[in-house]
RODO-2510 file (C-alpha; in nm, 4 decimals, decimal comma):
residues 185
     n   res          X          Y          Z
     1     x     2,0012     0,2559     0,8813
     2     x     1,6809     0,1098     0,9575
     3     x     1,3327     0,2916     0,9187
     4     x     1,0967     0,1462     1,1382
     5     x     0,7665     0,0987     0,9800
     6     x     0,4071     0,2099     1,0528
     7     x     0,1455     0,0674     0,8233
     8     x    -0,2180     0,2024     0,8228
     9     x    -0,5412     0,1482     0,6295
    10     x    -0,6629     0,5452     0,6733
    11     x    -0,5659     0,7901     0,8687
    12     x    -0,5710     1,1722     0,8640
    13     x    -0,1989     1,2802     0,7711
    14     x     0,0884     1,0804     0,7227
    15     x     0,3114     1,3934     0,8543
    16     x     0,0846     1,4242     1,1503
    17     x     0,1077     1,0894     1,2466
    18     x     0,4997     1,0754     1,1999
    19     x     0,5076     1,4491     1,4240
    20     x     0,2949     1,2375     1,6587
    21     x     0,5305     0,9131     1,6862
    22     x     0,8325     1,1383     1,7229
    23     x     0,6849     1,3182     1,9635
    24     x     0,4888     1,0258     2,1675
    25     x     0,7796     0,7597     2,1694
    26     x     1,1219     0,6595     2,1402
    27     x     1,1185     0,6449     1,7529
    28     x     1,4014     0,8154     1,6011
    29     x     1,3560     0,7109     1,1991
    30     x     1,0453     0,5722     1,0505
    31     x     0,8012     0,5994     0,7551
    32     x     0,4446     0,6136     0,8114
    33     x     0,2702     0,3979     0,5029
    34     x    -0,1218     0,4801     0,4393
    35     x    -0,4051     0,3365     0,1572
    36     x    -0,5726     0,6296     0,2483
    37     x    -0,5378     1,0173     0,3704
    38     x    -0,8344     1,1888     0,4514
    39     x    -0,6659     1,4881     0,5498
    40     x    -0,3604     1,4999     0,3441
    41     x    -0,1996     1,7939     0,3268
    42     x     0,0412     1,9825     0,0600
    43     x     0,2685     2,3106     0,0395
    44     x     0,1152     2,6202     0,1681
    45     x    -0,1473     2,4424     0,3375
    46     x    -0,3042     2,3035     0,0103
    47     x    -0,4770     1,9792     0,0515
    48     x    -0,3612     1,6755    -0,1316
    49     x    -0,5991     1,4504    -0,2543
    50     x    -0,5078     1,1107    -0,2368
    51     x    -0,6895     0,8518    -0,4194
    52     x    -0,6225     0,4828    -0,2696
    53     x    -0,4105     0,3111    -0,4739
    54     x    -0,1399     0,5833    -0,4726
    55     x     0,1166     0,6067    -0,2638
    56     x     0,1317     0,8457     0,0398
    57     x     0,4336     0,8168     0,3065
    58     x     0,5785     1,0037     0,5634
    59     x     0,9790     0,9559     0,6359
    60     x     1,1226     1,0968     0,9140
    61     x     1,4922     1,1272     1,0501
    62     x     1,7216     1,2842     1,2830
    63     x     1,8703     1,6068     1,1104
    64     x     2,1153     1,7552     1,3617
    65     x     2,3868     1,6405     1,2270
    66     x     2,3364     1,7436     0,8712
    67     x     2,4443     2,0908     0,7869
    68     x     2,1692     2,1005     0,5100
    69     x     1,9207     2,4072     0,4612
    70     x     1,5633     2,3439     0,4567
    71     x     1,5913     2,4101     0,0318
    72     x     1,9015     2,1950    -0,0193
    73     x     1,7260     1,9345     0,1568
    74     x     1,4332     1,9648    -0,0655
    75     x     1,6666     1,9413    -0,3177
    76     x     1,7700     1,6656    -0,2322
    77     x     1,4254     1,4936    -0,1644
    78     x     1,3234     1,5707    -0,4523
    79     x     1,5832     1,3673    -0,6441
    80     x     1,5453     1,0483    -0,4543
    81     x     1,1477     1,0861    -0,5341
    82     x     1,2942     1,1338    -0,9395
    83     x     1,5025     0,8119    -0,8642
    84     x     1,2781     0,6065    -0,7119
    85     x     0,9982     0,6720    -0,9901
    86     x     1,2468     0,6249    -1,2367
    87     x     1,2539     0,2909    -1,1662
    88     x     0,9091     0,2514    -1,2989
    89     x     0,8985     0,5138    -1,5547
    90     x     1,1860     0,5158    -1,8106
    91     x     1,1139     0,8951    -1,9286
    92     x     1,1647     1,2719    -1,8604
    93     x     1,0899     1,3456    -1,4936
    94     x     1,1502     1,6850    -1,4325
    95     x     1,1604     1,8699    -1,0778
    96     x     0,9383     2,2214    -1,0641
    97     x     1,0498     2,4243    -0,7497
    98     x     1,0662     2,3862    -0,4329
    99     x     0,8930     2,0600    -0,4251
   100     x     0,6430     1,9216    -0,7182
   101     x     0,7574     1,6211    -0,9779
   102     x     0,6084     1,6467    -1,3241
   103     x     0,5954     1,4309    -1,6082
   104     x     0,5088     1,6364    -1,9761
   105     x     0,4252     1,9175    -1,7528
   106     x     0,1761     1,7786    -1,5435
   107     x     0,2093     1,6642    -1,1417
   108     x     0,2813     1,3271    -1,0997
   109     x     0,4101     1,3437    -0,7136
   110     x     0,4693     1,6202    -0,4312
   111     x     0,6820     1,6397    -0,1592
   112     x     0,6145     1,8138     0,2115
   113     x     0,8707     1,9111     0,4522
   114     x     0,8317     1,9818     0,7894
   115     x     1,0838     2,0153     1,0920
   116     x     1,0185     1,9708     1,4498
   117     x     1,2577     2,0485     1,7063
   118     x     1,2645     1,8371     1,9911
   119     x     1,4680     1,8408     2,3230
   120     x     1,6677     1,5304     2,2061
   121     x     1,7037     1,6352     1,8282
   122     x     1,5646     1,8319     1,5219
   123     x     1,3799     1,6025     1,2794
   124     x     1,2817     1,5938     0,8999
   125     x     0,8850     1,4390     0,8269
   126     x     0,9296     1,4180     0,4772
   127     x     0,6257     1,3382     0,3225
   128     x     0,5938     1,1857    -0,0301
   129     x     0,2797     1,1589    -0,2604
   130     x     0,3219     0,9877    -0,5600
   131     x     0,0171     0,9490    -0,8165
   132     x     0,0437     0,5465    -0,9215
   133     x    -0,2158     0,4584    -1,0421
   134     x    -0,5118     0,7715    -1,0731
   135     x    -0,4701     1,1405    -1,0889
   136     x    -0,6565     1,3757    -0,8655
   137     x    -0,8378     1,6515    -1,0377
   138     x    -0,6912     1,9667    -0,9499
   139     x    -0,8485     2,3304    -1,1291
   140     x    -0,5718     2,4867    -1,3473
   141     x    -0,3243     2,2193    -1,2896
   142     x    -0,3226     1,9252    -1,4659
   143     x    -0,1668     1,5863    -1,3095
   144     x    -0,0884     1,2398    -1,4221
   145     x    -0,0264     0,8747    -1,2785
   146     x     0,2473     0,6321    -1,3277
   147     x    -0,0205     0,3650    -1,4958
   148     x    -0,1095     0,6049    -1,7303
   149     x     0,2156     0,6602    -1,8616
   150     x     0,3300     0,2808    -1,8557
   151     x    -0,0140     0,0918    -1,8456
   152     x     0,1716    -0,1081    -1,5431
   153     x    -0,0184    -0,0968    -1,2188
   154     x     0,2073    -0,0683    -0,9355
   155     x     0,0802    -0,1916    -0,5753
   156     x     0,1675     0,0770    -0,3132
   157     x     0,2859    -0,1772    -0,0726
   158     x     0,5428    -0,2413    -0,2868
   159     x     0,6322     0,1108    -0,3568
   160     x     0,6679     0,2008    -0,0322
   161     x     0,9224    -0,0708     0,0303
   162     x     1,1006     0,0361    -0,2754
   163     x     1,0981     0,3982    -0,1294
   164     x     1,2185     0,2834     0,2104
   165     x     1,5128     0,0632     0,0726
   166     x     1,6409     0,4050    -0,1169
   167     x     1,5936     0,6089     0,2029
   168     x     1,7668     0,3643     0,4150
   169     x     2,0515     0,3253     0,1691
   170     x     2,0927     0,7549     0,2062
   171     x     2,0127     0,8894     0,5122
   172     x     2,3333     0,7866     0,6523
   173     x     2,4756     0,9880     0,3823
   174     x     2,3263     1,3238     0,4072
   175     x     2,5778     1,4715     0,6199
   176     x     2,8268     1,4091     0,3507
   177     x     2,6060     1,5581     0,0732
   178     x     2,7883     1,8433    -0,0988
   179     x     2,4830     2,0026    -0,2819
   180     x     2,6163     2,3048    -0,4992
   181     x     2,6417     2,1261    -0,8200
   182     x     2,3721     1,8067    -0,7590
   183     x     2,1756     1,7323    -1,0618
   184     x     2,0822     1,3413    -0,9813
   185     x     2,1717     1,0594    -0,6937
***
C-alpha cells in the first residue's frame, strides 16, 4: 500500500490538515509531513510543541475493515513508533499509556488518534511527534531528543520516509493483527 504524500513548510496541525484532505478529496491513505506546527495538538487537547527539526506527521487510513478498538489500535501505533525509533536508538524505549514513548523516563515522542467517519469509510489520522533533535520544555514533565541520546542528528525528511516505508509495509496487515498478547512488531 501506498501513502500518498503531503509535504509542508508550516502549517497549523498535521491531523487537521489530514481530516481536511480526507474530507476535501479523493485521498484514501496519506501522511501529512511538516518542519513546522504552529498549532500542534496532543491528548486531551494539550498542545504539542514542536520545535523544527523534529518530526511531526499525520498518517491516515481506511479502518473499516479492521476489527481493532480505538486502544488496541493505539497499541499498536505505539509499537511501530518504538520500532521505527529503534532504528536510531539502540536502547530501552518504553511505552507509558495510552499513547506517550519515553526514554529513562522522560517523553521522547507522542502519538494522537483521531477517527472520522465518512459516508464512504471510517478513517484513522494518526499523528506522530517524535523529538529528534531538541526537547520542548514541558512543567513537571521532563522530555528528551533522539540527538541527545546518540549525538547523531537525524534530518526529518528522512525520518518521515523511514516512518512511511514501516506504515506502508503494515497497514495492509492490520486486519490480521491478533492483539491480546502483542509486546513488539
Amino acid at each position: 500500500m501506498k501513502l500518498k504524500k503531503f509535504n509542508f513548510k508550516t502549517i497549523n496541525s498535521t491531523n487537521d490538515l489530514a481530516i481536511r484532505i480526507i474530507k476535501n478529496s479523493n485521498t484514501k491513505c496519506g501522511i501529512v509531513i511538516a518542519e513546522k506546527q504552529v498549532k500542534g495538538r496532543g491528548q486531551y487537547g494539550k498542545k504539542w510543541i514542536s520545535h523544527k527539526g523534529n518530526l511531526f506527521v499525520s498518517i491516515f487510513f481506511p479502518i473499516s475493515k479492521i476489527k481493532l478498538s480505538l486502544n488496541e489500535l493505539t497499541k499498536i501505533n505505539c509499537l511501530l513508533v518504538k520500532k521505527f525509533m529503534s532504528k536510531f536508538y539502540k536502547g530501552k524505549i518504553s511505552i507509558k499509556n495510552p499513547n506517550d514513548l519515553l526514554v529513562n523516563k522522560k517523553k521522547i515522542s507522542g502519538v494522537l488518534q483521531e477517527v472520522i467517519s465518512e459516508p464512504d469509510d471510517t478513517y484513522i489520522i494518526v499523528g506522530i511527534g517524535i523529538n529528534l533533535i531538541k526537547s520542548p520544555i514541558i512543567q513537571n514533565y521532563q522530555t528528551t531528543n533522539i540527538f541527545d541520546l546518540t549525538n547523531v542528528k537525524i534530518d526529518s525528511n528522512i525520518a518521515a520516509l523511514k516512518l512511511k516505508k514501516i506504515y506502508e509495509k503494515f497497514i495492509p496487515i492490520f486486519p490480521k493483527i491478533n492483539v491480546k498478547n502483542i509486546t513488539k512488531i
